[in-house]
C-alpha positions, 0 to 999 in steps of 0.5 A: 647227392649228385657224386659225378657224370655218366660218361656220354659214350661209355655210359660208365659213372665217373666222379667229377674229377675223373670226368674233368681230367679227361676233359683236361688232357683231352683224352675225351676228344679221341672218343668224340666228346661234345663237352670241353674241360671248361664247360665240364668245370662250369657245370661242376661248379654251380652245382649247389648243395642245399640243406633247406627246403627251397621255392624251387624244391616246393613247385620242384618234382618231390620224388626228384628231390628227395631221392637227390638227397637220399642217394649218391647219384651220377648224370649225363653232362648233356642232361645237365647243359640247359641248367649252365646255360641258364647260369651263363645268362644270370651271370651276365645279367648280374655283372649289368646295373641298370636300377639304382635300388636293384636286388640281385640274386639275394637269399631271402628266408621266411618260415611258414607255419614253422617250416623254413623256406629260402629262395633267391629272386633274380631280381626285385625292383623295390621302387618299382614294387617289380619282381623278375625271374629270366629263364632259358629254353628250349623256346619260349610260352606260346599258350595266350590266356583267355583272360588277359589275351596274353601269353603266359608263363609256364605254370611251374614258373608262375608258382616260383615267383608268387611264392617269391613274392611272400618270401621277400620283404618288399611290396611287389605289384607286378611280377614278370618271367623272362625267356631267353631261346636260341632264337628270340626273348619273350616277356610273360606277365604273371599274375598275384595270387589272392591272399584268400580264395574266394573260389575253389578255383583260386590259389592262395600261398597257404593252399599251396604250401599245404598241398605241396611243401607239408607232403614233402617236409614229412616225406623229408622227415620220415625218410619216405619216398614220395609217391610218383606224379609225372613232371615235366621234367622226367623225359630229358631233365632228370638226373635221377631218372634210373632210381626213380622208375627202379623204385617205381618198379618195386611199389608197384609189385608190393602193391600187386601183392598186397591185392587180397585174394578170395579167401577158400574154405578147407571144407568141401563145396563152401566157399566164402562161408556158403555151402554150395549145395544149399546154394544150389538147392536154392536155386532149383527152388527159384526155378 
């Protein structure tokens, strides 16, 4: 569970409220500070325990979640920015009523084969069978697909909203991702997954929960951390970095020492059950 912030210049791990206080008395600004006390308390506040296995959890880095839950841990306020900024845009468009049918950040639960899954959309228009997700970025999609000749979401995202899709209680024909950067906005259309592949290729919502939320669920279960894939995230937006790349460390050693080595004879000139001279022997008669 994350317990406060590395603090930006003394790289001291400092509870929240501590940091807070800093930030408060202005105490942060004598050691030059980018983060006043309102962006501090914003960060702090949508901060979300959450005790279920969510959509973002699934198509999430499982390694970073499991060791979030498992550890007490502390991040850089700077690595946590991108994720207020995000809410500052979702607060805004939920304070705008545009559709009279709308649903807005609404927790939705489902279960699939026994295992309980919650997720909350940013908004579904049921008369327009229409689900939206908005995202900040650094800069928006820029990859054109050569299907459709548009461009299209980031994959992790077109995986939310498919899985989105199953989860709420509404017809959706059209699902969509919009991204907000400093500089412009760009709608991505994303496209529905089949309810059965009909090529290995294709994705379905059951292949994806058995390759994805099945290994984390057990790893949940087992208290075993799960092995290491490189994500997205890792370089600029994990806060669990330090732990992960220290346990990382410690499974690749076991595994170097878990290589089996050939084994020796005590007994002079065999090795691995052969006696060398009549090895030797052998070969002056092939000669």
């Amino acid at each position: 569970m994350l317990k406060g912030f590395i603090c930006e210049k003394t790289g001291e791990k400092t509870p929240f409220e501590d940091c807070l206080e800093c930030a408060r008395t202005r105490l942060n600004r004598k050691l030059g500070c980018p983060f006043d006390e309102a962006t501090i308390a914003g960060m702090i506040f949508h901060q979300k325990i959450k005790n279920d296995i969510s959509v973002t959890m699934i198509s999430g880095c499982h390694r970073g979640t499991f060791i979030g839950r498992e550890n007490d841990t502390y991040a850089y306020p700077s690595g946590m920015y991108w994720a207020f900024r995000g809410q500052i845009a979702h607060k805004i468009m939920e304070e705008v009523n545009i559709h009279p049918d709308e649903v807005k950040e609404k927790r939705f639960v489902k279960e699939w084969d026994g295992i309980e899954i919650s997720g909350t959309p940013d908004l579904i228009i049921p008369n327009q069978q229409v689900l939206k997700d908005y995202k900040t970025s650094k800069s928006v999609p820029s990859y054109r697909s050569k299907v459709t000749g548009k461009i299209s979401a980031w994959e992790n995202h077109r995986v939310q909203l498919n899985l989105y899709r199953w989860l709420v209680p509404y017809e959706i024909n059209t699902m969509e991702v919009v991204y907000f950067s400093m500089e412009e906005t760009l709608i991505c259309p994303v496209g529905i997954w089949q309810e059965k592949a009909k090529k290995k290729s294709d994705m379905t919502v059951d292949r994806y929960m058995e390759e994805n939320l099945v290994p984390l669920k057990m790893a949940m279960d087992s208290e075993t951390m799960p092995p290491y894939r490189p994500h997205w995230s890792c370089d600029q937006f994990c806060g669990v970095s330090e732990i992960c790349f220290r346990e990382l460390k410690k499974e690749i050693m076991a595994a170097r020492l878990r290589v089996v080595k050939p084994k020796k004879s005590k007994k002079k000139g065999v090795t691995n059950g052969k006696d060398s001279s009549t090895q030797k022997r052998s070969g002056n008669a092939a000669s």
